[in-house]
Backbone as JSON Lines, residues from 0, in Angstrom:
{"i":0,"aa":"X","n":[13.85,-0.94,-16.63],"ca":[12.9,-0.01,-16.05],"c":[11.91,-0.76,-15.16]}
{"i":1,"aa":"X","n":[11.9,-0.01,-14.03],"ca":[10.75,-0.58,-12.9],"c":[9.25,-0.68,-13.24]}
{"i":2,"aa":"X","n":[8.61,-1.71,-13.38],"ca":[6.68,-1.6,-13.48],"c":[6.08,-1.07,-12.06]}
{"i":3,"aa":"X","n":[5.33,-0.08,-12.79],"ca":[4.14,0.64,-11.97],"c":[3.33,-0.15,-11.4]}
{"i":4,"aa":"X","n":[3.07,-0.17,-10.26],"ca":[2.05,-0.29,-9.0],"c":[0.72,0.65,-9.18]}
{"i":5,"aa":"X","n":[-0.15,0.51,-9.76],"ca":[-1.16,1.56,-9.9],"c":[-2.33,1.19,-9.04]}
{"i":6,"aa":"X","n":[-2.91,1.88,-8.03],"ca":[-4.21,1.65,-7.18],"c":[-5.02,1.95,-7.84]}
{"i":7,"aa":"X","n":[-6.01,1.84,-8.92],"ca":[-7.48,1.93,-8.95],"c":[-8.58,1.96,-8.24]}
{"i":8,"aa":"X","n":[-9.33,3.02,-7.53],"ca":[-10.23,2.82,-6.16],"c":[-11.57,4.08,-6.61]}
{"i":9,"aa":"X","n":[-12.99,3.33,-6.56],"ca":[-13.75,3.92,-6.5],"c":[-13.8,4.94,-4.92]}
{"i":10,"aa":"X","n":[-14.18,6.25,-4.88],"ca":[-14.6,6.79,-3.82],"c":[-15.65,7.81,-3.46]}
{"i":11,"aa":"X","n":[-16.65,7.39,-2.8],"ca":[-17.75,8.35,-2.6],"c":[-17.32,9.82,-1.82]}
{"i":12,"aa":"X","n":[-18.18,10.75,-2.56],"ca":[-17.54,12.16,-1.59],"c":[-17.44,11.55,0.02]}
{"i":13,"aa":"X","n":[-17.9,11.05,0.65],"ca":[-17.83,10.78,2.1],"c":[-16.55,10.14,2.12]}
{"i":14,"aa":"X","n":[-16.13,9.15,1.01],"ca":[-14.72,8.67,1.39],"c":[-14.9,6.96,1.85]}
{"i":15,"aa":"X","n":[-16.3,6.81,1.29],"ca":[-16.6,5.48,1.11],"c":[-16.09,4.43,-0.49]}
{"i":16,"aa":"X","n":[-15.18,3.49,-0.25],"ca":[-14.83,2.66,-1.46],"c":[-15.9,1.73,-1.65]}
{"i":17,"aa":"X","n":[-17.07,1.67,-1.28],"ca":[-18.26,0.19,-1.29],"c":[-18.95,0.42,-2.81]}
{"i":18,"aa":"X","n":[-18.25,0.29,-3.89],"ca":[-18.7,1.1,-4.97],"c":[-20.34,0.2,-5.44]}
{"i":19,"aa":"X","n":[-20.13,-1.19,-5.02],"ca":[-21.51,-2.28,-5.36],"c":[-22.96,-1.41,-4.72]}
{"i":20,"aa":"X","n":[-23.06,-0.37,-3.77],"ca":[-23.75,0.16,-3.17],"c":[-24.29,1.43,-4.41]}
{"i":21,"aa":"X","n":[-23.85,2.15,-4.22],"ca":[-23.75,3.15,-5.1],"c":[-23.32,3.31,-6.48]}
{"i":22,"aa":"X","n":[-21.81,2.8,-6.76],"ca":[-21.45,3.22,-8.19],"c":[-21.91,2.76,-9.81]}
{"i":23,"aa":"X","n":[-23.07,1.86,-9.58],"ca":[-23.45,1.7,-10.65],"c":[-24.12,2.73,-11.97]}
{"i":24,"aa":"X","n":[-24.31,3.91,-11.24],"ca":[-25.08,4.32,-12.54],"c":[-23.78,5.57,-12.89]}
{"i":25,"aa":"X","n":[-22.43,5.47,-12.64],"ca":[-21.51,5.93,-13.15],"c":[-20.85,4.82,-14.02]}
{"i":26,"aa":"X","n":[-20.75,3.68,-14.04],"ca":[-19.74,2.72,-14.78],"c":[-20.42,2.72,-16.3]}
{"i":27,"aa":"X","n":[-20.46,4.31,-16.5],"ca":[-20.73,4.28,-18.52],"c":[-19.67,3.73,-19.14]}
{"i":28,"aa":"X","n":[-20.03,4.99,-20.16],"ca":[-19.03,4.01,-21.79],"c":[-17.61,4.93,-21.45]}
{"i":29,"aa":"X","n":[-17.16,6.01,-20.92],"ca":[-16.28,7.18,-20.47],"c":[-15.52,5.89,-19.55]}
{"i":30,"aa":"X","n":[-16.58,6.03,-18.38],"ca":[-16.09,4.75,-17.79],"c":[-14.83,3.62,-17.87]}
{"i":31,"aa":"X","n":[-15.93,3.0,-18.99],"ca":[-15.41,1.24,-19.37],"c":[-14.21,1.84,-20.4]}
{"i":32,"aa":"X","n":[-14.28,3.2,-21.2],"ca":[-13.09,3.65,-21.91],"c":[-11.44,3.6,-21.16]}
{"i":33,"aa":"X","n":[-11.95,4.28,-20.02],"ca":[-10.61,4.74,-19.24],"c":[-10.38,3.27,-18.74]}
{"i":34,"aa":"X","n":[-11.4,2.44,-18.03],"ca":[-11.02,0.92,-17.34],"c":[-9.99,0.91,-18.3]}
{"i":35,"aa":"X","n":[-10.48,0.1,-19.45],"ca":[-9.82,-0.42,-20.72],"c":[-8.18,-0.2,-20.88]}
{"i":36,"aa":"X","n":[-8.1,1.42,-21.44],"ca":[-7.16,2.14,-21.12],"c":[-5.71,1.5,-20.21]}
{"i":37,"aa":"X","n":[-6.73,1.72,-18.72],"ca":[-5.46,1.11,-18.02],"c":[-5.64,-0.2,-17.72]}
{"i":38,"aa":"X","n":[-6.24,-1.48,-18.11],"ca":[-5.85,-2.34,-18.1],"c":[-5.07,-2.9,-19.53]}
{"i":39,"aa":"X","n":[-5.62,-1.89,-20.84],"ca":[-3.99,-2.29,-21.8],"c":[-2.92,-2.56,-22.04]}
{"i":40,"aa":"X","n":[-2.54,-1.5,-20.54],"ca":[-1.15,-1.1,-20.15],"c":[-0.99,-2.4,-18.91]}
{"i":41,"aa":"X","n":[-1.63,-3.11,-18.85],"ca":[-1.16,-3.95,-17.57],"c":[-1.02,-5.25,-17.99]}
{"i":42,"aa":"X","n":[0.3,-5.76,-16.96],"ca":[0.59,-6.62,-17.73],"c":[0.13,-7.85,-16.22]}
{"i":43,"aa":"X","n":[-0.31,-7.51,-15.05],"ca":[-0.86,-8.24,-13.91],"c":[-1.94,-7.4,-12.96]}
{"i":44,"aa":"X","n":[-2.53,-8.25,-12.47],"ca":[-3.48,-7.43,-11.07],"c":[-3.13,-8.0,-10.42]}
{"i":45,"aa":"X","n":[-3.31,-7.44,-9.16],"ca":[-2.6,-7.74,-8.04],"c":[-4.08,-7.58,-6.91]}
{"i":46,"aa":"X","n":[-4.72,-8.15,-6.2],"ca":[-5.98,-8.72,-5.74],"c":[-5.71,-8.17,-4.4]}
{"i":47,"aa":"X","n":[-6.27,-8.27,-3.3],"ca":[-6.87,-8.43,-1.76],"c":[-7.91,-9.89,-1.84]}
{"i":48,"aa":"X","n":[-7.81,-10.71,-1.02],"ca":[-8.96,-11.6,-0.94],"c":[-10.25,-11.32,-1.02]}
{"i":49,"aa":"X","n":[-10.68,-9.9,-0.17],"ca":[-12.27,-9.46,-0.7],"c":[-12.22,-8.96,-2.25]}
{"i":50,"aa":"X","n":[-11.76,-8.26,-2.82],"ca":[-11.74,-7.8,-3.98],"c":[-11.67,-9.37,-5.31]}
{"i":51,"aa":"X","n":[-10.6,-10.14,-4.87],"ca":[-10.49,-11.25,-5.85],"c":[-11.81,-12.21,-5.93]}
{"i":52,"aa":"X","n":[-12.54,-12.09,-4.68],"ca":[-13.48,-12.74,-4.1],"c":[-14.75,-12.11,-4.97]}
{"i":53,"aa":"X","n":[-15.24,-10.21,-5.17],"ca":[-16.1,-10.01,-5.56],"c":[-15.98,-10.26,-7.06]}
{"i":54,"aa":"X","n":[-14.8,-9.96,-7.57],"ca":[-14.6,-9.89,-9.28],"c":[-14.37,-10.9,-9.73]}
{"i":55,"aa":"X","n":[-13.99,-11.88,-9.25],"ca":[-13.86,-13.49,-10.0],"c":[-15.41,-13.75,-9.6]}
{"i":56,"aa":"X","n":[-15.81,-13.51,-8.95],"ca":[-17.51,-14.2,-9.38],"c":[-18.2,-13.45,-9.58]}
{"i":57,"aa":"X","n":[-17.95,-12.59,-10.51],"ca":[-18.59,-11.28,-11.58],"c":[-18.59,-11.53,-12.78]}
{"i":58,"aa":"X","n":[-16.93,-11.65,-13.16],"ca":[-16.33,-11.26,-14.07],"c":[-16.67,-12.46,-14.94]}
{"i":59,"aa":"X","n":[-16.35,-13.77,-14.67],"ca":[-16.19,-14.58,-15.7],"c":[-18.25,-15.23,-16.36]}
{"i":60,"aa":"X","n":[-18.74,-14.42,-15.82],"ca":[-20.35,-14.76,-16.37],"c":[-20.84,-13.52,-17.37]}
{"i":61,"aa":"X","n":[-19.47,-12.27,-17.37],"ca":[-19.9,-11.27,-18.25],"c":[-19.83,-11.42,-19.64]}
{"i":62,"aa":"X","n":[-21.12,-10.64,-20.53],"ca":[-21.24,-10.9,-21.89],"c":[-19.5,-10.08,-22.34]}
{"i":63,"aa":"X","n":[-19.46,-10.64,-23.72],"ca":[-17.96,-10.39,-23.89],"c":[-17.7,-8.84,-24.41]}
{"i":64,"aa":"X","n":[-17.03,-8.01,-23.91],"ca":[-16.26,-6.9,-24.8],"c":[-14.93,-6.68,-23.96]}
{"i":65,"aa":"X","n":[-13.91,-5.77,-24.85],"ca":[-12.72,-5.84,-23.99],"c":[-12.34,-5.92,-22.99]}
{"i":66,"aa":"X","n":[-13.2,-4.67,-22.41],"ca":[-12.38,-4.53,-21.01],"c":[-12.64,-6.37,-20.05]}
{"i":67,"aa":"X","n":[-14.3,-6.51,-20.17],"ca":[-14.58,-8.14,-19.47],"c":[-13.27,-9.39,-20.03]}
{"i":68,"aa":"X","n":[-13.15,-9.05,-21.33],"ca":[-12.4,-10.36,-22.01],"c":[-10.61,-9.98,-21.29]}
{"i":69,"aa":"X","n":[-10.53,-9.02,-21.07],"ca":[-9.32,-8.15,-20.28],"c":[-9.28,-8.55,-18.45]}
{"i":70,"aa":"X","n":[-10.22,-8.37,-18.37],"ca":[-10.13,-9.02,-16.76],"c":[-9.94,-10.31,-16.89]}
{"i":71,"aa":"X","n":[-10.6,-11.12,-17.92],"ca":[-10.74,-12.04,-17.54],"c":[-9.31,-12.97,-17.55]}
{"i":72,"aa":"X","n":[-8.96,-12.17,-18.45],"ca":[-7.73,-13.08,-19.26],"c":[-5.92,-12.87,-18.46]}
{"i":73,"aa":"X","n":[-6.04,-11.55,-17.86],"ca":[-4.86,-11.04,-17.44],"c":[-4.44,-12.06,-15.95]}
{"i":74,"aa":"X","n":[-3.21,-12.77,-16.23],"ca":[-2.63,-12.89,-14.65],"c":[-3.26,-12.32,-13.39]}
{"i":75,"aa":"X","n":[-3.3,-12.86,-12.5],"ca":[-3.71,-11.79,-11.24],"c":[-2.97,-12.49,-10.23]}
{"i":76,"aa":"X","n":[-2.53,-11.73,-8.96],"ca":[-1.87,-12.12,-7.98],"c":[-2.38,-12.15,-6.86]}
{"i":77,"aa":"X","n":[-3.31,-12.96,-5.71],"ca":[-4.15,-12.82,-5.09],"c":[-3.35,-12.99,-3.21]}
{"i":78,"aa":"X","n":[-3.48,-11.36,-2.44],"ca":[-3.26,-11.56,-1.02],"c":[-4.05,-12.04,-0.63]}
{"i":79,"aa":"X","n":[-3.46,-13.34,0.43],"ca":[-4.71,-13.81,1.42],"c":[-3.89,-15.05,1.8]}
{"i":80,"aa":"X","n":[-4.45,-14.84,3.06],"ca":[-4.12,-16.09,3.92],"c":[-5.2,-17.24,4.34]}
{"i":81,"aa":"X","n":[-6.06,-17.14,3.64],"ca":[-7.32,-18.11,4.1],"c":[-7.32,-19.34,2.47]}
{"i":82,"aa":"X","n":[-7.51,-18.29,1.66],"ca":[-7.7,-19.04,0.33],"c":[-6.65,-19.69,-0.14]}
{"i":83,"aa":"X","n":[-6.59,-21.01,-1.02],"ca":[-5.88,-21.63,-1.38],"c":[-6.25,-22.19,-2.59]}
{"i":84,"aa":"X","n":[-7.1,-22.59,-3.42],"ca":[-7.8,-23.4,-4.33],"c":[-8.34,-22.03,-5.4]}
{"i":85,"aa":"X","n":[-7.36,-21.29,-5.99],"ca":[-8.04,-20.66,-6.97],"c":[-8.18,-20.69,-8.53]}
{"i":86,"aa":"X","n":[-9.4,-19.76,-9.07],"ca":[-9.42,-20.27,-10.61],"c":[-9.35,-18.66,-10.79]}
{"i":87,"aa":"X","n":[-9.97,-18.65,-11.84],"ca":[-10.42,-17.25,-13.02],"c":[-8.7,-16.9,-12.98]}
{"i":88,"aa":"X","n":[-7.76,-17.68,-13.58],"ca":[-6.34,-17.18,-14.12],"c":[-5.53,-16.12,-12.56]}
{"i":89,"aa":"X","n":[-5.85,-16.9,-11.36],"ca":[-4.98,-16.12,-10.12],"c":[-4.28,-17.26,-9.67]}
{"i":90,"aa":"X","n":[-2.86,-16.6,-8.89],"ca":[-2.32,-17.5,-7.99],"c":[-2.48,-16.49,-6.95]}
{"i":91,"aa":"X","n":[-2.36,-17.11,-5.73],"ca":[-2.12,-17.07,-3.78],"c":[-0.59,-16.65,-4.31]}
{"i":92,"aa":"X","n":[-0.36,-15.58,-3.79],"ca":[0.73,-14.93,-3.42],"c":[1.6,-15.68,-2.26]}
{"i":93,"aa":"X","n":[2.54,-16.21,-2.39],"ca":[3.18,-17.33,-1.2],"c":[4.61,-16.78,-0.62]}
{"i":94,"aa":"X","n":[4.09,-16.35,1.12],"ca":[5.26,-16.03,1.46],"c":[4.81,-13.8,1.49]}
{"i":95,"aa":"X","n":[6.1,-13.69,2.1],"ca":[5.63,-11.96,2.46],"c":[5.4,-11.25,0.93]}
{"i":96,"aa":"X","n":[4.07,-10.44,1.26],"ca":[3.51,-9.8,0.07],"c":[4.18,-8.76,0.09]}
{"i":97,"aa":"X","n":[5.13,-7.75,0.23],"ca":[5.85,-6.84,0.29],"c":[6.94,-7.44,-0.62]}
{"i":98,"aa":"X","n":[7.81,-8.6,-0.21],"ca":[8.6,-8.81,-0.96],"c":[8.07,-9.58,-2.45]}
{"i":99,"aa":"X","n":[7.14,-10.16,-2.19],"ca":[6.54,-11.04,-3.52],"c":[6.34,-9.53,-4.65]}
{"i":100,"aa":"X","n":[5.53,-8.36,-4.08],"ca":[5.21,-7.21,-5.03],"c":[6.66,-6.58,-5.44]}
{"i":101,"aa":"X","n":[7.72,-6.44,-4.61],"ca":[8.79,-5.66,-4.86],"c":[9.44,-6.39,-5.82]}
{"i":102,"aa":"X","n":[9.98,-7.53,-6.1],"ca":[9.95,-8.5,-7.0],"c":[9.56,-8.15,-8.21]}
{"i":103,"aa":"X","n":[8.11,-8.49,-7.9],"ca":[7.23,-8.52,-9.29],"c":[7.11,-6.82,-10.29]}
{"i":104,"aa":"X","n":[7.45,-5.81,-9.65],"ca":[8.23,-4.74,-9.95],"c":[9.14,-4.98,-11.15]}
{"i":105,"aa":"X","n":[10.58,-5.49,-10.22],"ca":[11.5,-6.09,-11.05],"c":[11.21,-6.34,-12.37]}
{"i":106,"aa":"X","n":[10.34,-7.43,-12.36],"ca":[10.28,-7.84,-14.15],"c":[9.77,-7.24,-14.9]}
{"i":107,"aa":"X","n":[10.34,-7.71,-16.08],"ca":[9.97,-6.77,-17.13],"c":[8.05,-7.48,-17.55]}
{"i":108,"aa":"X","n":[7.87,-5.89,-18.13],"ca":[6.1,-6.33,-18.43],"c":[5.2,-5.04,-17.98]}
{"i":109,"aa":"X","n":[4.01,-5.09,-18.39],"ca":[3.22,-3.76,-18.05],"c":[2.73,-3.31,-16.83]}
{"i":110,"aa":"X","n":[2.33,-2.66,-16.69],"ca":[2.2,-2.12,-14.92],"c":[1.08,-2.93,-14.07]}
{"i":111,"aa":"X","n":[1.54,-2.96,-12.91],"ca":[0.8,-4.01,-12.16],"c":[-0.52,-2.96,-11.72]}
{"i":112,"aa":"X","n":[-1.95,-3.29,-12.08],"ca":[-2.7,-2.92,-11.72],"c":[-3.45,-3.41,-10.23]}
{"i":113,"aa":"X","n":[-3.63,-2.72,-9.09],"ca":[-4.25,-3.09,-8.17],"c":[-5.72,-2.36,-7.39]}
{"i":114,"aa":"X","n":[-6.99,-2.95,-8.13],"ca":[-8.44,-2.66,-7.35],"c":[-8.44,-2.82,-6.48]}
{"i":115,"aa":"X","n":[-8.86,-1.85,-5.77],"ca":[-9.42,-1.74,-4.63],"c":[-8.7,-0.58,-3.41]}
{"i":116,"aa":"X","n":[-9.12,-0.82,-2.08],"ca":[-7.86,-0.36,-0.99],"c":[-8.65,-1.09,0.15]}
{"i":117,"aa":"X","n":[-7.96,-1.54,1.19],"ca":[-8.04,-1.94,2.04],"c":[-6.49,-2.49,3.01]}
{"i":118,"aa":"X","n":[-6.68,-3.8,3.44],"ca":[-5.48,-4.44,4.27],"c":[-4.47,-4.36,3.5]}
{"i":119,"aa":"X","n":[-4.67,-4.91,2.51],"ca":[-3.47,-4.61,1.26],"c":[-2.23,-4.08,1.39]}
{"i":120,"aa":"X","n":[-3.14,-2.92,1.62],"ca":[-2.63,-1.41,1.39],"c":[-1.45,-1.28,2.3]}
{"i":121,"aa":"X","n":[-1.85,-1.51,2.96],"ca":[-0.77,-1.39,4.75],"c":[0.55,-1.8,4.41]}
{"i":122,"aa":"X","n":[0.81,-3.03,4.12],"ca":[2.21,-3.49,3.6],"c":[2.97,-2.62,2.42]}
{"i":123,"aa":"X","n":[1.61,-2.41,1.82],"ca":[2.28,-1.78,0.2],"c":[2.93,-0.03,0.16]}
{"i":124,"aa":"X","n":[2.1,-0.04,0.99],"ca":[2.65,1.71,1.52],"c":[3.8,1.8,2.42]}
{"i":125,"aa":"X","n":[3.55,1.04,3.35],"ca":[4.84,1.01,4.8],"c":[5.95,0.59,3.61]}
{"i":126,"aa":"X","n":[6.22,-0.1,2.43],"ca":[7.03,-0.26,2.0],"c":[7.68,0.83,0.68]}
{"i":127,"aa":"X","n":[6.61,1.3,-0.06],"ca":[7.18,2.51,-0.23],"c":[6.58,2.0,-1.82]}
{"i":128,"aa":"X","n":[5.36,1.26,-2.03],"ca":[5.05,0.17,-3.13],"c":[4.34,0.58,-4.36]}
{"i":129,"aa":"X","n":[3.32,1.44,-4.11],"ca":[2.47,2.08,-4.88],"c":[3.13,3.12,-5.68]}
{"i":130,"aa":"X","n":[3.06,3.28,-6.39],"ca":[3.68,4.89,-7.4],"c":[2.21,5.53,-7.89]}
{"i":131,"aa":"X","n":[1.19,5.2,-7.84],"ca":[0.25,5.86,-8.24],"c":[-1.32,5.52,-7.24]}
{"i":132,"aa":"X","n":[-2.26,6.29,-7.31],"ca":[-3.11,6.14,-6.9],"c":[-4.41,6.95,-7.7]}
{"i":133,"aa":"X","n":[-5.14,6.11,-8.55],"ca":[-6.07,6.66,-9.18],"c":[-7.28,6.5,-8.55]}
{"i":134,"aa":"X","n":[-7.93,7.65,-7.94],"ca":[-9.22,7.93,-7.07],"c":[-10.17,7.96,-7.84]}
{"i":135,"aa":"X","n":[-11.0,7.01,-8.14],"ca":[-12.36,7.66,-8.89],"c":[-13.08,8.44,-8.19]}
{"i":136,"aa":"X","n":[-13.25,9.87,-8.0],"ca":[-13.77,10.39,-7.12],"c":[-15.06,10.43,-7.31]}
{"i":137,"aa":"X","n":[-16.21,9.96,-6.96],"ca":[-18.03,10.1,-7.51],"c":[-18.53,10.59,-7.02]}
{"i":138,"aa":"X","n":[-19.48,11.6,-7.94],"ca":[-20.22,12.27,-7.23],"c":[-21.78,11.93,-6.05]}
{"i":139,"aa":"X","n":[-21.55,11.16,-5.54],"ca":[-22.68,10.61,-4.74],"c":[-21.89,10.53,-3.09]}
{"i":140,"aa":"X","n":[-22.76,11.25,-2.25],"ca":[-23.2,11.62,-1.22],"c":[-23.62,10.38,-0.11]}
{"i":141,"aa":"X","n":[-22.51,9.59,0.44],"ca":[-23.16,8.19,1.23],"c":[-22.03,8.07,2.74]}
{"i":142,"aa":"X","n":[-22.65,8.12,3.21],"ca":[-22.33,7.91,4.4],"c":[-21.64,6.53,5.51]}
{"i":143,"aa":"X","n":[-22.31,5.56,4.72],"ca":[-21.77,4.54,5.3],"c":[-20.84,3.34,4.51]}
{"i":144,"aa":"X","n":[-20.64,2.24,4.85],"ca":[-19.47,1.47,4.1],"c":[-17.62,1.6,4.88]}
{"i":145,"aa":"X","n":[-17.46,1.13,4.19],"ca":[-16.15,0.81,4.43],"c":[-15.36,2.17,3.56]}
{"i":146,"aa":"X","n":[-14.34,2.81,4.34],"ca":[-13.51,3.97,4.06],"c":[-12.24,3.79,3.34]}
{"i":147,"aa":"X","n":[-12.06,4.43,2.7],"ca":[-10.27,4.74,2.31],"c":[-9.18,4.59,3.17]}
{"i":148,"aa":"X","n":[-8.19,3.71,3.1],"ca":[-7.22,3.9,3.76],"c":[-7.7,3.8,5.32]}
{"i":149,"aa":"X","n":[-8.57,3.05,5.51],"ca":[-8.78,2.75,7.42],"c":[-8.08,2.14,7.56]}
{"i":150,"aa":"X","n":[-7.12,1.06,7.11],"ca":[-6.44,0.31,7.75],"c":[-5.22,0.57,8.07]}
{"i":151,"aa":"X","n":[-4.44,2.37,7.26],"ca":[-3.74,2.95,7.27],"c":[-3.51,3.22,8.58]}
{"i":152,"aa":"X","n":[-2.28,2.69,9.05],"ca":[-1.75,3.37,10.81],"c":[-0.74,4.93,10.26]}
{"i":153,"aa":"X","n":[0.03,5.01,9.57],"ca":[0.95,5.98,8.99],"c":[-0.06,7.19,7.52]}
{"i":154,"aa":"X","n":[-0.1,8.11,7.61],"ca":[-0.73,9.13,6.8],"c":[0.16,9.35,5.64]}
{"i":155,"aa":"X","n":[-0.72,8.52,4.67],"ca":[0.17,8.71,3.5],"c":[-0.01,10.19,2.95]}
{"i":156,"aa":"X","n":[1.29,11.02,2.6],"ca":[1.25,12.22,1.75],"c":[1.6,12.14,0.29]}
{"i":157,"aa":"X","n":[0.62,12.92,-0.08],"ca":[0.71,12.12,-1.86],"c":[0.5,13.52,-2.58]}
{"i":158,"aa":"X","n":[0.83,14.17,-3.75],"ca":[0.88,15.02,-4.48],"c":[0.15,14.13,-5.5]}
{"i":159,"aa":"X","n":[-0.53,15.74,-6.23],"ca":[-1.96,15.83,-6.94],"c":[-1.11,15.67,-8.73]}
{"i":160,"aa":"X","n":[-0.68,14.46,-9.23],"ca":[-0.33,14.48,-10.5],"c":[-1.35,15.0,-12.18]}
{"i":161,"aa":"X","n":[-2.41,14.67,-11.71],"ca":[-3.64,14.66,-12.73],"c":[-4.59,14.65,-12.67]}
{"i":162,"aa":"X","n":[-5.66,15.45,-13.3],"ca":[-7.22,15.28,-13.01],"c":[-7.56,14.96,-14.35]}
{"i":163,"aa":"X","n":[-8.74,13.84,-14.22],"ca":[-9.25,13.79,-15.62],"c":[-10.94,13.55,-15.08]}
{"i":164,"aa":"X","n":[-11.96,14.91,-16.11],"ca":[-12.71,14.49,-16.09],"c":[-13.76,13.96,-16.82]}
{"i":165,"aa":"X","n":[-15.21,13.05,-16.22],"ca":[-16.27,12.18,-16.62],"c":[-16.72,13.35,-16.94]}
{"i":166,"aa":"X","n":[-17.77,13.24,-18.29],"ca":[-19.33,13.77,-18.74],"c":[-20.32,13.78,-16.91]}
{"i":167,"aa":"X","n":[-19.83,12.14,-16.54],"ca":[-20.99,11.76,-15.34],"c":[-20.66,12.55,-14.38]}
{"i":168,"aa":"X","n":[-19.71,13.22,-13.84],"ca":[-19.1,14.03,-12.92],"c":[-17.59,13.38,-12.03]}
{"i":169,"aa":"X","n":[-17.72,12.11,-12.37],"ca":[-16.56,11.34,-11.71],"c":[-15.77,12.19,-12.19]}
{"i":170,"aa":"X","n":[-14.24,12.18,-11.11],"ca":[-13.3,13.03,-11.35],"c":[-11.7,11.55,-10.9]}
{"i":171,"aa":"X","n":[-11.23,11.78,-12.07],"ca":[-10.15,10.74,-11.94],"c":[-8.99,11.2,-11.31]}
{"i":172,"aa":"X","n":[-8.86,11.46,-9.93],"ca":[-7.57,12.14,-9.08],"c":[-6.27,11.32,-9.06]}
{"i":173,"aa":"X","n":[-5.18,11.77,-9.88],"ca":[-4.06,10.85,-10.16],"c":[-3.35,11.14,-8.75]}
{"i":174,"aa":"X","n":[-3.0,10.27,-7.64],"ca":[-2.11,10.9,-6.87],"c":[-0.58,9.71,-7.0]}
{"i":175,"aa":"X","n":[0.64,10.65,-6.41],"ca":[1.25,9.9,-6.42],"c":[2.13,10.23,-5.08]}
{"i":176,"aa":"X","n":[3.09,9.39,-4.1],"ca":[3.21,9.42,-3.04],"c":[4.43,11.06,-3.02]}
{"i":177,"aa":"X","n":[4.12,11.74,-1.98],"ca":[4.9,12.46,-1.76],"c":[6.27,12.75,-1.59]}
{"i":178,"aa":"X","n":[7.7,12.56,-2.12],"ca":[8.96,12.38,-1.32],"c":[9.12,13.38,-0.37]}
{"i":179,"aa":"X","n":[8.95,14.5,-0.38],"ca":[9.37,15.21,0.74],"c":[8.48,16.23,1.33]}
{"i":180,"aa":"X","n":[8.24,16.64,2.32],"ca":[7.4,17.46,3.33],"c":[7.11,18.82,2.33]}
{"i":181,"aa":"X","n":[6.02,19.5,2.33],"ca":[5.9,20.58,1.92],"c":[5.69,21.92,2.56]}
């Protein structure tokens, strides 16, 4: 059986992912429940250089409970072409990231979790990579930052698998890619 590709992505109603701006006074205990949740089930993360960049120098100074002792500890697979010298338990992905992820599919083990969206994304979609996309949708109202899927040249169509909701109002939008026109 194939491992899941799962996107995890904070998003402001405007459609801003800059969650360090805004999303702090949503990351409750509902929250850190569901994190948890799906990083149980994972058996790697799979990085962007900005993303590996903000959470490895977060993560490993946090006081200990699961989900922190869970980031800290899980494999991670880091895109990027600049970095070379990494710690907090990542390797540099070496060679085309399309085929390195399609691969890592292949093996057996729990679903590859991937924070964030950005450049990433581009390869992972044009290839057909993702099977899920979990939107934290938040309720906060912001205008600026960096967007969803800008780096997207092709319009991904994705059907609405699941809603789950926060006490806080976050709304967890399961999408998953569309096969055929509707």
């Amino acid at each position: 059986m194939m491992r899941k590709l799962i996107e995890i992505t904070h998003v402001s109603l405007g459609g801003q992912i800059s969650p360090l701006d805004w999303g702090f006074p949503y990351l409750d205990d509902e929250h850190e429940r569901y994190a948890t949740e799906m990083l149980a089930g994972a058996g790697v993360l799979l990085l962007g250089r900005r993303t590996y960049e903000g959470l490895s120098g977060a993560y490993p100074a946090m006081t200990s409970r699961p989900f922190v002792d869970r980031m800290n500890s899980i494999p991670k697979f880091v895109a990027s072409r600049t970095l070379t010298d990494l710690n907090w338990n990542a390797t540099v992905i070496d060679g085309d990231v399309a085929s390195f992820v399609a691969d890592l599919k292949n093996q057996p083990g729990g679903a590859i979790i991937k924070f964030g969206n950005g450049p990433l994304d581009e390869p992972l979609m044009r290839h057909g990579l993702i099977d899920e996309f979990h939107l934290l949708l938040t309720p906060v109202a912001t205008g600026s930052g960096q967007h969803m899927f800008e780096d997207i040249k092709d319009a991904p169509h994705l059907s609405l698998a699941d809603v789950r909701r926060f006490a806080s109002g976050v709304l967890v939008l399961v999408y998953t890619p569309r096969t055929r026109a509707v």
